[in-house]
C-alpha positions as a printed NumPy array, in Angstrom:
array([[  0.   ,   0.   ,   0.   ],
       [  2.681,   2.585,   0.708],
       [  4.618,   1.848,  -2.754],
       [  1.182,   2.617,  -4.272],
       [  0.406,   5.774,  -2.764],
       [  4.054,   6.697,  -3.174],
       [  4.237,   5.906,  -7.106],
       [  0.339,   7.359,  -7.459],
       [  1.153,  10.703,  -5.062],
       [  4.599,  10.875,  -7.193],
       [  2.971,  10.815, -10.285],
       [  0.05 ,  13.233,  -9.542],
       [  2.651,  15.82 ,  -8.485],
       [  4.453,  15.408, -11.909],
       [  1.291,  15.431, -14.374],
       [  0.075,  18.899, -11.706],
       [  3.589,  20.2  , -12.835],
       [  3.432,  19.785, -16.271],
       [ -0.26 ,  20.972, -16.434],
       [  0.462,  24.474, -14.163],
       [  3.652,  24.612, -16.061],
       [  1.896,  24.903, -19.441],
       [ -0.844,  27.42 , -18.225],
       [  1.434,  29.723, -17.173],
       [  4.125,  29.835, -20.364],
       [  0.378,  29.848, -22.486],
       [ -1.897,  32.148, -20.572],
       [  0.751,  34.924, -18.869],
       [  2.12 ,  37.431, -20.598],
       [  5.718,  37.931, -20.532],
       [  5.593,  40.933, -18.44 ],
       [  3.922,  38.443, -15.665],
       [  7.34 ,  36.036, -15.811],
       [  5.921,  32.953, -17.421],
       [  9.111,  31.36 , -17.059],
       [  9.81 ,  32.588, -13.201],
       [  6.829,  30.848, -12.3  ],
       [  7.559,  27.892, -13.975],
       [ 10.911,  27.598, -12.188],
       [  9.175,  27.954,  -8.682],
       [  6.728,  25.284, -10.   ],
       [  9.371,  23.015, -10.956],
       [ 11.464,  23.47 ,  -7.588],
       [  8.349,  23.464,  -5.452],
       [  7.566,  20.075,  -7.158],
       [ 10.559,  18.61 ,  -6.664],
       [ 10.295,  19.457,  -2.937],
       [  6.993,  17.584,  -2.834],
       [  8.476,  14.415,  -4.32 ],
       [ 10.832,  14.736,  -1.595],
       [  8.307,  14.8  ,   0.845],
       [  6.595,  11.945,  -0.553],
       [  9.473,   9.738,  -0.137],
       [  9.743,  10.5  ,   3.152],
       [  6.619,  10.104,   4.115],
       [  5.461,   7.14 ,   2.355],
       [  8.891,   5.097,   1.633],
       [  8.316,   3.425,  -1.957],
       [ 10.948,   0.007,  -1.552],
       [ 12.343,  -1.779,  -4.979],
       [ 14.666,  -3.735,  -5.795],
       [ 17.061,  -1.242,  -6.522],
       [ 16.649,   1.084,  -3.285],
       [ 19.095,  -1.261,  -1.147],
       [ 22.372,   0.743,  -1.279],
       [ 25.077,  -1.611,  -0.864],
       [ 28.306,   0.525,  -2.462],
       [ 30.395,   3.27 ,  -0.426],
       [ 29.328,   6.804,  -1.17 ],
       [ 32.592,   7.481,  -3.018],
       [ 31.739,   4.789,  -5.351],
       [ 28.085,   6.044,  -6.107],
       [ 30.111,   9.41 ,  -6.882],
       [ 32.45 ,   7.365,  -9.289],
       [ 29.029,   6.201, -10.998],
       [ 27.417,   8.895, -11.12 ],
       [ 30.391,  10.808, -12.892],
       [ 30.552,   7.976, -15.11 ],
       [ 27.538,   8.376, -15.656],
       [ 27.192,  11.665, -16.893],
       [ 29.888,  10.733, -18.92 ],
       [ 28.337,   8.285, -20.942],
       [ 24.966,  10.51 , -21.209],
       [ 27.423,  12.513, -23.177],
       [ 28.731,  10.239, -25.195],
       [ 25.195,   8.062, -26.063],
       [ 23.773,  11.649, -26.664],
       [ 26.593,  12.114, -29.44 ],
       [ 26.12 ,   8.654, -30.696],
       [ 22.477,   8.736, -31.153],
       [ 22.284,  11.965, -33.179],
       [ 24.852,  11.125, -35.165],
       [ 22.693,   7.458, -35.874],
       [ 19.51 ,   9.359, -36.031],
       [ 21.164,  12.085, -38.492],
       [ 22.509,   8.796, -40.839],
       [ 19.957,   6.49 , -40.626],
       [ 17.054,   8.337, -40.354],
       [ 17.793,  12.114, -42.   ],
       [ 17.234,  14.451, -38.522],
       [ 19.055,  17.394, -37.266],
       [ 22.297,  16.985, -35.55 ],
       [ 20.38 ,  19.051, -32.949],
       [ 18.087,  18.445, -30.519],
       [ 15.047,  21.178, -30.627],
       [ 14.3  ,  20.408, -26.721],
       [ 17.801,  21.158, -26.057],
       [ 18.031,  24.406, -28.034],
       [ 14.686,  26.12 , -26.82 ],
       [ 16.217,  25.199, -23.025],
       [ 19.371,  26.849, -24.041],
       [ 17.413,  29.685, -25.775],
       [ 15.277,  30.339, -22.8  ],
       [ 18.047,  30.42 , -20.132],
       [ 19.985,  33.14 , -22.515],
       [ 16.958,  35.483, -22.156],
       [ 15.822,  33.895, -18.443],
       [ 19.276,  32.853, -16.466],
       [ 17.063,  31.217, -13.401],
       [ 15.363,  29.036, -15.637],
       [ 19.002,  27.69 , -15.43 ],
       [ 17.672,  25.823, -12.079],
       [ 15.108,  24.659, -13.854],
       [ 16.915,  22.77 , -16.626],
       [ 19.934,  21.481, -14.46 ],
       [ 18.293,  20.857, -11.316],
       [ 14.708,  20.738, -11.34 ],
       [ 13.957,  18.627, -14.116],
       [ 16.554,  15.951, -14.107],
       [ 15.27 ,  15.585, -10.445],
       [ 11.963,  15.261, -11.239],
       [ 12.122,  12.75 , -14.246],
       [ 14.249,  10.392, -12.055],
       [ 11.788,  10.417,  -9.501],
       [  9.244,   9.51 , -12.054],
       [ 11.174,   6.983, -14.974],
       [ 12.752,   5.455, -12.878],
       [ 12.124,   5.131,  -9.415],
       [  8.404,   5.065, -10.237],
       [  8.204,   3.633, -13.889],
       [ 11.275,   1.353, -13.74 ],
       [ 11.095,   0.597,  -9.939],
       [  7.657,  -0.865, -10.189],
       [  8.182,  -2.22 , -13.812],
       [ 10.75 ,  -4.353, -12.455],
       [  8.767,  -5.769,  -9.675],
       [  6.358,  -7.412, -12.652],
       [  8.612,  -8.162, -15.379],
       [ 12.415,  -8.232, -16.644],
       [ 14.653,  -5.879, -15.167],
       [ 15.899,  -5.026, -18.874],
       [ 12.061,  -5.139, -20.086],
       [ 11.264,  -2.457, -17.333],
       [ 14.264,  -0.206, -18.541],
       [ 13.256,  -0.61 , -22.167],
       [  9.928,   0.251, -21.139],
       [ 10.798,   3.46 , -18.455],
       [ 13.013,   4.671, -21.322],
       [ 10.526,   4.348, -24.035],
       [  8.082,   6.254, -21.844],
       [ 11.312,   8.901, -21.061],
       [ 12.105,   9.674, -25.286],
       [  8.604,   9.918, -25.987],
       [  8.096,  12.849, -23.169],
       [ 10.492,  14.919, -24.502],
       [  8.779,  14.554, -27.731],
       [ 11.246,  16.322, -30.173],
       [ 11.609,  13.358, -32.471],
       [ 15.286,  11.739, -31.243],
       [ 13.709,   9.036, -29.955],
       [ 17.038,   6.565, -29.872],
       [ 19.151,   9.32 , -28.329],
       [ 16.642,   9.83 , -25.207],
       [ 15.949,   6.026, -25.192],
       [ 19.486,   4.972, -24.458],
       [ 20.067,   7.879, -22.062],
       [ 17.114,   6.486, -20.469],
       [ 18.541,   3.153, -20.622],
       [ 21.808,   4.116, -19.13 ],
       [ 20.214,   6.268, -16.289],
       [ 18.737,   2.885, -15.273],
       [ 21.648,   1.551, -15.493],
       [ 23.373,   3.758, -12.891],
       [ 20.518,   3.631, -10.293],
       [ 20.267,  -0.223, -11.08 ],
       [ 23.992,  -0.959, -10.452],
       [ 24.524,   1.94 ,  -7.523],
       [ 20.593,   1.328,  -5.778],
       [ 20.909,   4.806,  -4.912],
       [ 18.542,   7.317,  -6.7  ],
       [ 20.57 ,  10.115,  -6.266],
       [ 22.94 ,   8.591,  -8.09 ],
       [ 21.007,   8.809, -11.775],
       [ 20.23 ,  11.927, -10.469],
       [ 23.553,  12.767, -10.133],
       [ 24.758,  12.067, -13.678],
       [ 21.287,  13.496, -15.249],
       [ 22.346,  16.802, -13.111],
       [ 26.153,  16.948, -14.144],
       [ 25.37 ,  16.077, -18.193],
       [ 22.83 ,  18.882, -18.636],
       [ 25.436,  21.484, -16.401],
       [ 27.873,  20.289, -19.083],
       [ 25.643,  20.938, -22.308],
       [ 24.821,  24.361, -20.605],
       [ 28.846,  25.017, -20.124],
       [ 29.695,  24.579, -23.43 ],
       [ 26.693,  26.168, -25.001],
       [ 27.658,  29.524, -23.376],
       [ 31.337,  29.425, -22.857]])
């Protein structure tokens, strides 16, 4: 019963984000700070999900920590690592196989909006990586796993990850997906994926601007 109400409470808080989120950058004006309220939507959501772990403590398989903290660092840097690199690889095999952009148009309105709205910057590097490993894969892939294949529940999670971010580069968000599951699979520490889903969008903002 508490995994339930932790997954379902989890989830409503996510879909209420995404839904206030959208009125506000569709029905305020820009001289209201569209994007300043989405920030403090996104933070104050990820404070909730916070709060619902505490309060009703959602055990899977993978929430067991049985590695050092240094070594959940060492994964989680690895981590962001590879995000890197399968983010370079699948562009580059969506751009041959399948004719896209090189570019990701998620990534570039992000990166657009923080050049005219710098504290949307905690919104891309902190909020959101927080908030989509709360959801794909503590909820998705933690309770996937409980029912079927481990690897069946991260196909599935990541599947469910590309397809929210809906800009088309569906391989390059599936196999980030895939390897974020990875890390909190091998580490059974959240934070962990968290970690390297934090670090790899710093890094794309770091080089975009300097």
């Amino acid at each position: 019963m508490t995994n339930s109400r932790n997954s379902f409470a989890i989830l409503i808080t996510y879909c209420l984000f995404q839904i206030l989120n959208t009125l506000c950058l569709n029905l305020l004006p820009l001289k209201a700070q569209p994007y300043l309220w989405g920030t403090l939507l996104a933070l104050l959501a990820c404070a909730a999900m916070f709060g619902i772990q505490k309060k009703f403590t959602f055990h899977n398989p993978y929430d067991q920590a049985h590695i050092s903290g240094p070594q959940s660092l060492l994964w989680s840097l690895g981590g962001a690592l590879g995000l890197f690199l399968v983010q370079i690889l699948g562009l580059n095999l969506e751009y041959l196989l399948l004719g896209q952009k090189l570019t990701s148009a998620n990534t570039s309105l992000l990166l657009t909006i923080i050049g005219k709205y710098p504290y949307f910057t905690l919104t891309v590097v902190l909020a959101l990586p927080i908030l989509e490993e709360f959801v794909f894969r503590k909820v998705i892939f933690g309770n996937l796993s409980q029912h079927i294949s481990p690897l069946g529940a991260a196909l599935l999670s990541s599947l469910l990850f590309a397809l929210a971010h809906g800009d088309g580069h569906y391989l390059t968000y599936a196999g980030m997906g895939l390897l974020l599951c990875g890390v909190y699979a091998k580490t059974h520490r959240l934070t962990s994926s968290m970690l390297s889903h934090i670090l790899m969008n710093a890094a794309i903002l770091i080089m975009a601007y300097y």
